[in-house]
C-alpha positions, 0 to 999 in steps of 0.5 A: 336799724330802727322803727318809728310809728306815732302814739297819741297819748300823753307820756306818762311815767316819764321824767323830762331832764332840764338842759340845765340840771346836774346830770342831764344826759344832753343839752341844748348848744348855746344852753350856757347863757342865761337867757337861753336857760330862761326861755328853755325853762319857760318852754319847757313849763308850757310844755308840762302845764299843756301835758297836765291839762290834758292836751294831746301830745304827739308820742313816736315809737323808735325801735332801735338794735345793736350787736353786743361787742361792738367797739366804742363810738358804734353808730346805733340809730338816729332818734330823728327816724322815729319823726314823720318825715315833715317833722324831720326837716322842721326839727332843728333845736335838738332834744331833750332826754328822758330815762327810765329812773335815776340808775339808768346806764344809758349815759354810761353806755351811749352818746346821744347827740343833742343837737342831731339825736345821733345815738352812737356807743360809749363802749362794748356792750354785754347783752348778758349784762343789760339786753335793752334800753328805754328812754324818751327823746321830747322836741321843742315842738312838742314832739315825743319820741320813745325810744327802745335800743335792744342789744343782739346777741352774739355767740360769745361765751362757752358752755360752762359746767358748774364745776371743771371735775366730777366723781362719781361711785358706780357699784360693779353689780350696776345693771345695764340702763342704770342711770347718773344724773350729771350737772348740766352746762349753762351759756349766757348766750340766748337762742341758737347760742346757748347750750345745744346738746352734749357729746360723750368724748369715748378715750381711744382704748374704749373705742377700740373695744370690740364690745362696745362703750360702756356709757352714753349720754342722755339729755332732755329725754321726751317723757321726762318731767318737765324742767323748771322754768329757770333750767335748760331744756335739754335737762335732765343729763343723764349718763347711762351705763350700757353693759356691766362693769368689772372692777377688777378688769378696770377700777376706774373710767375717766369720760369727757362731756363736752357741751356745744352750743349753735354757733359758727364756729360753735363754742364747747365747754367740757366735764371732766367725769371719774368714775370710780368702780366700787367693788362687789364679792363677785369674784370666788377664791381662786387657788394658784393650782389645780391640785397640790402635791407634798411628801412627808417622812414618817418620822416627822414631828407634829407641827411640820410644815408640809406645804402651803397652799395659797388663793387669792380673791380679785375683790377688795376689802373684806371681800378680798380677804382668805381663810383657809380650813380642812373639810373634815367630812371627807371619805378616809383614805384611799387605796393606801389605807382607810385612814383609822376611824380618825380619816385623813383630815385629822392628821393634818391641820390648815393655817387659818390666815397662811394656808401653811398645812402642818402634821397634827399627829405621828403618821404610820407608812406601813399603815397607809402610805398616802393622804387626801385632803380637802381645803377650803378658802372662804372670802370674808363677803356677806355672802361668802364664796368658796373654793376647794383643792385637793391635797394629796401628801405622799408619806415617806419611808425612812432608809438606810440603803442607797439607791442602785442606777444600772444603766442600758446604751440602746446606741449602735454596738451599745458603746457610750457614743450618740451621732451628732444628727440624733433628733431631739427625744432619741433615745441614748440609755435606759436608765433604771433605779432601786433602792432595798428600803420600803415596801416596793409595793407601797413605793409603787402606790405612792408613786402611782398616786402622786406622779410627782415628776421623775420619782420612783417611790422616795427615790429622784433621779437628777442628771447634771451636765447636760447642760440642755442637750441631754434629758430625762424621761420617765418610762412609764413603768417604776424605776425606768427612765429613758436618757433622751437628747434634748437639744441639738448637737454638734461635734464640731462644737463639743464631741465630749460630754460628762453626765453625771446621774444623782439617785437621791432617796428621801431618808434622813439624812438622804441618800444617794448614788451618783454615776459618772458618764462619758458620753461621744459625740460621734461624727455626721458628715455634715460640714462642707469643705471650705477653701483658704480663698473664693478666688485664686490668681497665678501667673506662669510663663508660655515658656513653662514646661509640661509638669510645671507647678504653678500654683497650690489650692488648699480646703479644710473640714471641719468633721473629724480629723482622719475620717473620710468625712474629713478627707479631701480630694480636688478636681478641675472642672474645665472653664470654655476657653477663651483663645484669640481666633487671630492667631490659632495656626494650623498645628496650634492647640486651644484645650486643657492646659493644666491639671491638679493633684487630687490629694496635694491640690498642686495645679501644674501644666500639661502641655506646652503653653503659647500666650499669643493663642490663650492669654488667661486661664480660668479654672474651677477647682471642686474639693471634695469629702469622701464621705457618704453623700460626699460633701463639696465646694469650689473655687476660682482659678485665674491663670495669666500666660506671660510673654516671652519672645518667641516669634520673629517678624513677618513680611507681608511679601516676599518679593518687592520691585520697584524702580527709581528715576535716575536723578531721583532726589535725595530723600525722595520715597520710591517703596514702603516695605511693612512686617508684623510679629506676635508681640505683646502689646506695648512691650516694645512700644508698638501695638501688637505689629512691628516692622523689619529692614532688609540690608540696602545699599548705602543709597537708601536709608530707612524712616524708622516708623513707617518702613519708608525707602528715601535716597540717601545720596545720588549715584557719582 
């Protein structure tokens, strides 16, 4: 597009390029002449000496724009248009052009026409390389257009950060609103196409979290202080931290900024940010548990090794690093003694780096039986935490008797038998165990104190072979432990168990006791019968006498062989019967025709059979245990009756008449007679009916298939 509009005036600042000098962006056609270069010249003298003494010269402003990133040979405008109308069609002997300075790209970017002013692309135009172009077109005439071309922008570059990657170094103990300042995005583009705002991409497992992100952006903040001229206005970008961090539940963030511009589709630039947690002491040692338990013997030698305890501090560094030492101003000893004036923390000593606690001096159980301490781990901060543990350390008697096991069945008749249906934590024995060694008193102390597991005094009591079915249970008094079923059991799986219980005490070298224990597991009825097949099938002829055998079920249990619950009695449960309706008689039966023996499980018949009345037999056969709730299952029976040919052919009537004309012709038909029987169907080729002949003359035969009567000679 372009805008023309006059200015009187004479140019000024402006330099005229001749048709003939080297690097004249345009010339006149024909210009190659001499003449022709004479009168340009002469021409182009008047028209200067004129301009210089003063004269008013005819000066038009053209305003021309093009999109950058158009393809060469574009049409921009027409210097013609910036002309009066009248002007326009007097012009015809071209222009003559003028720039700016000698670098001018003008010939490098477009193609002025001399002859008809056309102003066309020499290539792609970049708006961020060079956003307009001035030059003076002049006529012959005198007339002179100045000439603006503008370069509109398009959307064609990205936001870009000043780098891909950033690091920053974020202290855990930041508070809420903390602030980061981050390089801003830069886009050549102008106006609505330059950088419009920044998006902070969350990573999906942040986004998920219920408490919210931990950052957010901020950017061109009003109350801020005003941005240099040369920066964006959406400076200052800001990250702001929204809720405290934990290094320890994640030691580093990684953010994505992306940077938008106003384009349709809008451009986006990204910024990769990772955050690095730096680690504050934050965190107290914390020990691995609540309490630690040891024993010692007396006679240990100082420099033992009686436990170790260990802690662990989540920060790093120094912060993270664990000393451990003995509170030495504690209360002495307990109930067990006072410890001497010494107190307990001087028996004992703490491995500053390994937290390995050792004897630092000969014990004395008879003068107490039992130590407490407290042990400290200090972290190496500024500003050190620490945390505490108590140390109990039971002191053991040194013996020479082994320890005694009497063992009480709490079962049924109090026999070593447990049924197979006991519960987990039923109880199967009392077990209780002694030892002559030490004072029983101070076994019981020590023991009270500590708890430690399945121990009376120095002595423990181990059950092998249970092999997670059996168990041990403390019974709450000192020595006195309960055999307890600890898994479910199962006969049918294993009916024997061989436990063996080890008494050990804490001598040296130690001593101990085992016992051996056969234990039965004594049978539930808890296992169904089972039959060899779902289905049965048998066949048996109609001909059968009552008592025939036809067929033996038979149905196994697993419970124990000889038992009741093992054995078995069957019965029949009489399916409807499915008889023929067509040929029950009068004196026919369709009931019960079998029964079977409860013990063998043999199925025989009870009465006669008549395959044309009843063809199958279906049966259910139940088996069934004796035991208390008896237990059962069943089966199917399929009988088929088979044929025999035991039913001779009928005539529909007893008595036929007919007459026959005397000179009837040989084969002519003059009587149809028909009989049916109770045959099986296809056994004689027929389906279910067949027919009879009675003796007839030899006059007459017989068509086999339909009972037909025909003459078979004439009478002489």
């Amino acid at each position: 597009m372009g805008e023309g509009r006059q200015q009187p005036g004479a140019l000024a600042g402006k330099r005229l390029l001749l048709p003939g000098r080297t690097g004249a962006p345009c010339r006149r056609p024909g210009g190659g002449s001499a003449g022709a270069q004479r009168f340009l010249l002469g021409l182009y003298v008047h028209a200067w000496l004129w301009a210089a003494s003063g004269s008013s010269a005819q000066v038009f402003n053209l305003s021309l724009s093009v999109d950058e990133g158009l393809p060469p040979n574009t049409l921009v405008g027409d210097i013609r248009a910036g002309l009066p109308a009248a002007q326009q069609q007097q012009e015809g002997g071209g222009f003559f052009l003028s720039e700016d300075s000698d670098d001018s790209p003008l010939l490098d970017d477009f193609h002025v026409h001399p002859d008809t002013g056309i102003i066309r692309t020499a290539r792609r135009l970049d708006r961020e390389r060079r956003d307009h172009y001035t030059f003076v077109a002049a006529t012959l005439l005198g007339a002179v257009v100045q000439v603006e071309i503008r370069v509109n922008d398009v959307n064609d570059h990205s936001p870009r950060f000043p780098r891909d990657s950033l690091q920053l170094d974020i202290s855990e103990l930041s508070p809420p609103g903390t602030a980061f300042r981050l390089p801003g995005a830069e886009d050549p583009d102008a106006g609505l196409f330059s950088t419009q705002g920044y998006t902070l991409v969350q990573p999906s497992e942040l986004s998920e979290d219920p408490a919210g992100p931990f950052f957010q952006l901020r950017y061109g903040t009003p109350g801020s202080p005003p941005s240099p001229p040369a920066s964006s206005p959406l400076e200052p970008l800001d990250l702001v931290l929204l809720r405290r961090l934990d290094r320890e539940a994640a030691a580093a963030h990684e953010l994505q900024i992306e940077a938008w511009d106003g384009g349709r589709p809008r451009r986006t630039g990204h910024l990769r940010v990772e955050l690095r947690v730096l680690d504050e002491n934050d965190n107290p040692p914390v020990f691995e548990q609540s309490e630690y338990r040891a024993a010692v013997r007396e006679d240990a030698r100082p420099g033992a090794e009686i436990c170790r305890v260990r802690a662990t501090d989540r920060d790093l560094g120094p912060n993270g690093h664990v000393r451990y030492s003995i509170r030495s101003r504690q209360a002495p000893g307990g109930a067990g003694g006072s410890g001497g004036p010494l107190g307990d923390a001087a028996y004992f000593a703490v491995d500053e780096l390994s937290g390995v606690v050792r004897l630092q001096r000969p014990l004395d159980r008879e003068a107490q039986a039992w130590h407490q301490l407290v042990v400290e781990a200090r972290d190496g901060g500024a500003e050190p935490e620490v945390a505490t543990v108590r140390v109990s350390i039971a002191v053991l008697d040194v013996n020479d008797n082994r320890p005694a096991i009497h063992l009480l069945f709490l079962t049924e008749g109090g026999a070593a038998r447990v049924s197979e249906g006991a519960r987990a934590g039923d109880y199967v024995a009392r077990v209780s165990v002694s030892d002559a060694d030490g004072d029983p008193e101070k076994e019981e102390e020590a023991a009270g104190e500590l708890g430690v597991g399945l121990e009376n005094g120095s002595i423990s009591l181990v059950l092998e072979g249970g092999e997670g079915a059996f168990a041990l249970r403390s019974g709450g008094s000192s020595g006195v432990f309960f055999l307890c079923v600890e898994g479910p059991l199962d006969r049918e799986s294993r009916d024997l168990y061989d436990l063996r219980l080890v008494a050990t005490d804490a001598g040296s070298p130690p001593l101990s006791t085992e016992q051996t224990l056969l234990l039965r597991v004594a049978d539930l009825n808890d296992q169904p019968p089972l039959f060899s097949q779902e289905h049965y099938r048998a066949s048996v002829s109609e001909a059968a006498v009552p008592g025939t055998a036809v067929l033996w079920v038979s149905a196994s249990d697993a419970d124990e062989p000889g038992t009741d619950h093992a054995r078995l009695r069957y019965t029949l449960v009489p399916l409807q019967a499915r008889c023929s309706p067509e040929a029950l008689r009068p004196t026919a039966e369709c009931g019960p025709s079998f029964t079977i023996d409860p013990e063998s499980g043999v199925i025989s018949t009870t009465r006669s059979l008549d395959r044309e009345i009843q063809e199958a037999v279906e049966l259910k056969v139940v088996a069934q245990d004796l035991g208390k709730p008896p237990l059962s299952a069943t089966c199917l029976v399929s009988i088929a009756v088979d044929d025999v040919n035991d039913n001779e052919p009928v005539f529909l009537r007893q008595v036929y008449n007919t007459t026959l004309p005397e000179h009837a012709p040989v084969g002519h038909c003059f009587l149809q007679v028909s009989a049916s029987g109770l045959w099986i169907e296809g056994k004689d080729g027929r389906d279910g009916e067949g027919q009879s002949l009675a003796t007839w003359p030899q006059l007459y035969a017989k068509a086999a298939e339909n009972g037909e009567k025909h003459m078979a000679a004439s009478e002489p």
